[in-house]
C-alpha positions as CSV (number, residue, x, y, z in Angstrom):
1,X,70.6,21.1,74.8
2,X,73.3,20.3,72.5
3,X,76.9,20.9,72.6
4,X,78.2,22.6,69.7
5,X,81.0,20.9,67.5
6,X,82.6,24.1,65.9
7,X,83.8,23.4,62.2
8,X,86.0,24.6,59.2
9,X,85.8,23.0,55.8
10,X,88.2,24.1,53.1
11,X,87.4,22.4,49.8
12,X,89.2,22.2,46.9
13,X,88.7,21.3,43.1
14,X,87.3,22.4,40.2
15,X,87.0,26.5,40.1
16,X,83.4,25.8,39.1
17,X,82.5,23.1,41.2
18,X,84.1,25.8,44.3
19,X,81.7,28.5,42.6
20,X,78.7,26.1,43.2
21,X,79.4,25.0,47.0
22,X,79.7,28.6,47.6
23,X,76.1,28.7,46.5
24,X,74.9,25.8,48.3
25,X,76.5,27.2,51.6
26,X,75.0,30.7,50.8
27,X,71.4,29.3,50.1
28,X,71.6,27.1,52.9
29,X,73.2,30.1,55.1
30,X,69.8,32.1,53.9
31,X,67.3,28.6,54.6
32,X,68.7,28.7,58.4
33,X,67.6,32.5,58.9
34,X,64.6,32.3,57.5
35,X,63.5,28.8,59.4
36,X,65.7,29.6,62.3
37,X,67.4,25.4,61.9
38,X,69.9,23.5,60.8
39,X,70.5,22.9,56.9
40,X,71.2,20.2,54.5
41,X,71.8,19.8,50.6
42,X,69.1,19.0,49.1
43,X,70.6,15.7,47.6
44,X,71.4,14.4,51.2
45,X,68.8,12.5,52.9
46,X,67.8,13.4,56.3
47,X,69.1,10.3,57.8
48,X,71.1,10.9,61.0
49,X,71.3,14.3,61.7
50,X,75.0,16.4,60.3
51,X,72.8,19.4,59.8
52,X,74.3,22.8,59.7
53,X,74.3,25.6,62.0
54,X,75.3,29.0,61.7
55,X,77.1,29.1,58.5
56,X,79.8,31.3,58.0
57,X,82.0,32.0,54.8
58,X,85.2,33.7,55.0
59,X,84.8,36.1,51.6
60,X,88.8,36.2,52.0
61,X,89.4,32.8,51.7
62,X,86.4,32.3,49.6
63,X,86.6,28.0,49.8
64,X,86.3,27.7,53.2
65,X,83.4,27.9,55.4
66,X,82.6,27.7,59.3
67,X,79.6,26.3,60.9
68,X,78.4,24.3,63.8
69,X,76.6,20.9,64.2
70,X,75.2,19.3,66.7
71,X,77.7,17.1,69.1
72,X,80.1,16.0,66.7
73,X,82.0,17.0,63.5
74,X,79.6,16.3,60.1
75,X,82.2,14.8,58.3
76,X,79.9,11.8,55.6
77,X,77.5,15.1,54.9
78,X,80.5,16.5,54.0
79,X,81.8,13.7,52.1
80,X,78.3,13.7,50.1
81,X,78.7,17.2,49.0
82,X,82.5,16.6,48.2
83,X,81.6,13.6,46.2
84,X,78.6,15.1,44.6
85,X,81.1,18.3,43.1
86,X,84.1,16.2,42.6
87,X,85.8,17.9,45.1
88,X,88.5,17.2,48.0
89,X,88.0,18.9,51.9
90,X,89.7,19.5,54.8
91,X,87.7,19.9,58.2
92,X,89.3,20.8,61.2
93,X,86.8,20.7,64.3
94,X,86.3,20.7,68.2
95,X,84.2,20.2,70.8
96,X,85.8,20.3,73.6
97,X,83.2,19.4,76.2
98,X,83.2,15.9,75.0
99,X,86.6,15.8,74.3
100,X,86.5,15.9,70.6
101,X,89.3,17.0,68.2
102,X,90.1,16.2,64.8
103,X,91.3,16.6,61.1
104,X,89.5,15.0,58.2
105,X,90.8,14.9,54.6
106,X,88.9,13.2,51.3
107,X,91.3,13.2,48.7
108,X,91.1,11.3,45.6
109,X,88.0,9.6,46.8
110,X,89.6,8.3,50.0
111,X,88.7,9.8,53.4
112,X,90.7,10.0,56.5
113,X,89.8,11.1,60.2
114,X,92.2,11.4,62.7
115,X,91.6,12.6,66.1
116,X,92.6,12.7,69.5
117,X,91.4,10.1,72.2
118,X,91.6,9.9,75.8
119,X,94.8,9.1,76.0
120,X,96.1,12.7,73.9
121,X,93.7,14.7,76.4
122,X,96.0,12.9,79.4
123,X,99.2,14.2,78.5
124,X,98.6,17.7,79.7
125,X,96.4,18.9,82.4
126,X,94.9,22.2,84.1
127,X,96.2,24.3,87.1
128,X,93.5,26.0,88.6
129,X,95.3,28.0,90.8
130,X,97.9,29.8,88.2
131,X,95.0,29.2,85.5
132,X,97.7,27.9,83.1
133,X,98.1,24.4,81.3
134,X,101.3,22.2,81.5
135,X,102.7,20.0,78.6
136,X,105.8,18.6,78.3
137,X,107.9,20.9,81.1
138,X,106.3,23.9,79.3
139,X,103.7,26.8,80.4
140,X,100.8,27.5,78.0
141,X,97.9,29.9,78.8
142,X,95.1,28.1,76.6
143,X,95.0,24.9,75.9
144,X,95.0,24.7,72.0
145,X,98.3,24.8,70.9
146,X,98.5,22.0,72.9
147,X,95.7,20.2,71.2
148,X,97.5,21.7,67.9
149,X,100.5,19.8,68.6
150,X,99.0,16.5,69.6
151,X,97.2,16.1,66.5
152,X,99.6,17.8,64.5
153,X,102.0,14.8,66.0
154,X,99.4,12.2,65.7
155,X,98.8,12.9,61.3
156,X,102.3,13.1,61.0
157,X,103.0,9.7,62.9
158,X,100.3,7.7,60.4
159,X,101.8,9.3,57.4
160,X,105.4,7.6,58.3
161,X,103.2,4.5,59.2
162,X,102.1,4.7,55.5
163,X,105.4,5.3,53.9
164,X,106.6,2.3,56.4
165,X,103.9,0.0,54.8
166,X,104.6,1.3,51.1
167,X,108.3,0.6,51.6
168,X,107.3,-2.9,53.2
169,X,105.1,-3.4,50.1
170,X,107.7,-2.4,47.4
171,X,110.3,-5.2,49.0
């Protein structure tokens, strides 16, 4: 059985090309129900797996979606589509029972993951007994913001490392 790697994709482009991933997600949304699996685009090959699971679109915020995949985040699937539309995305996922957390951007053709590794997960821990989480000298009753702050911490730190190697450059 699989664990499930909960995602959110926000894309962004073209008001077109945003019109037509809304009917790729809807179609393939439709496929799973009526075959009970995971989806792809048509124009990805099956090749290793990034298939989607219960698709959800937030008719408020009518770019992004939610979905599952199997084990880990479907982030080159995503790419595919993104490249295919001439679009950019953002996915946020998680699955936390293998200790997997991350943001991935494509922008102007370039992607970038970051995520938390074993050593982010070590800097807070679990008490049982009060059911709480401790980070930092501080309380927190679920875990997430904590997770929030880590990578929040963690895409802030490689940004300055890029402005650090543009300055670097430009001298």
């Amino acid at each position: 059985m699989a664990n499930w790697c909960n995602n959110t994709v926000v894309f962004e482009g073209n008001p077109e090309a945003i019109r037509q991933i809304q009917r790729l997600f809807k179609e393939m949304a439709e496929q799973e129900q009526k075959e009970g699996c995971g989806q792809l685009p048509d124009f990805v090959a099956d090749s290793n797996g990034g298939y989607f699971f219960g698709i959800y679109q937030d008719y408020d915020n009518t770019d992004t979606f939610q979905y599952e995949t199997k084990w880990s985040p479907n982030t080159e699937v995503l790419q595919k589509i993104a490249e295919h539309y001439k679009v950019d995305f953002t996915q946020d996922y998680e699955e936390l029972g293998c200790l997997v957390f991350g943001r991935a951007t494509f922008s102007d053709r370039l992607l970038t993951d970051i995520y938390l590794d074993d050593e982010d997960f070590d800097k807070y821990e679990y008490d049982e007994e009060n059911s709480v989480w401790h980070f930092e000298g501080e309380t927190y009753e679920s875990d997430y913001e904590i997770l929030e702050t880590l990578l929040e911490r963690k895409i802030e730190n490689q940004l300055n490392n890029i402005k650090i190697q543009n300055n670097e450059t430009i001298r």
